[in-house]
N, C-alpha and C positions, 0 to 999 in steps of 0.2 A: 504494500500500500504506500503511496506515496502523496507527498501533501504541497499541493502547489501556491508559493506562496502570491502574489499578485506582484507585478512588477511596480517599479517606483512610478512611471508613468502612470499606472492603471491607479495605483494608490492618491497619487496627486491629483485624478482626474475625479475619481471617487468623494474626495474631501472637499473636491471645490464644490463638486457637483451639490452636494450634501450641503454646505455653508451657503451657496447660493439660495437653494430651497426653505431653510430657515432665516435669511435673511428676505426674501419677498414676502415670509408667512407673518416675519413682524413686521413689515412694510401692512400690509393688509388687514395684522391685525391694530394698528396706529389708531385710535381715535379718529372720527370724521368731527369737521370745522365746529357744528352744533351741538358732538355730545362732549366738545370740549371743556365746555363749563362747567357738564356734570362733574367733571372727572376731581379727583382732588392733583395736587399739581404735584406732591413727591409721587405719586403712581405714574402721571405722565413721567415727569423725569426717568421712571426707570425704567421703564416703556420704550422712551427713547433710548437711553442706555444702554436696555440689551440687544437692539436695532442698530446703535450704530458698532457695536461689537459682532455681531454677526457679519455686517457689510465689512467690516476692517479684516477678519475672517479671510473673508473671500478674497480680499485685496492681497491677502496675504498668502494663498495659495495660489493665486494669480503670477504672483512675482517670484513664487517655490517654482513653477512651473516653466518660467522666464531662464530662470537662471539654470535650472536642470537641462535646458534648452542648448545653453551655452559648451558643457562637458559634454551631451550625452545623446543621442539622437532620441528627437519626440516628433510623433505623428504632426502634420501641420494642422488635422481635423483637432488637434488638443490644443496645441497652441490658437488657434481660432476660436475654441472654448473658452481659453482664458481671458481674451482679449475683448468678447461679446461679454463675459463676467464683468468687466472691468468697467465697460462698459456702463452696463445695467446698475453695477454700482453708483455710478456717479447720479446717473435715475433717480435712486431709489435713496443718494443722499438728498438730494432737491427735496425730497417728499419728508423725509425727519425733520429738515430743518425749516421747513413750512409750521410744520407741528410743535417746532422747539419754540419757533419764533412766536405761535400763538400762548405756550405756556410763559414765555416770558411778557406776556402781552397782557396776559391773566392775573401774575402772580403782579404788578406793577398798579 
């Protein structure tokens, strides 16, 4: 029996994969403009917090993947991956700091 472990590629592609998907899920799960007010404002905070930790995540297997690039042969369909992440990142920081900007708008 033999046990195959994934290669560093496949692992790198895996964890973005993975960090991206929980980064859009607190992207969507962010408060909308109106239930703003319901909210109390250290819950937003942390809301955001672990929103923009998921996105930083992803930046960061984005640029593990860059660099692996660099030593090691990687599919171009992954590096393509990483760069559409990278991407959608920056997206999906527009959208926290819409949010950040309404709790500091609140909390004032």
């Amino acid at each position: 029996m033999t046990i195959q472990h994934p290669s560093l590629e496949e692992s790198l592609r895996t964890e973005l994969h993975s960090w991206l998907c929980c980064a859009l899920a607190d992207v969507i799960a962010l408060p909308t403009e109106t239930s703003l007010v319901t909210k109390d404002r250290e819950g937003l905070l942390l809301v955001v917090a672990r929103t923009c930790r998921s996105i930083d995540a992803v930046q960061l297997y984005a640029s593990e993947c860059r660099e692996v690039a660099q030593s090691q042969a990687i599919s171009s369909l992954t590096l393509a991956f990483a760069e559409l992440a990278v991407a959608m990142c920056r997206l999906l920081e527009e959208e926290v700091q819409i949010v950040q900007d309404h709790v500091l708008t609140i909390a004032c």
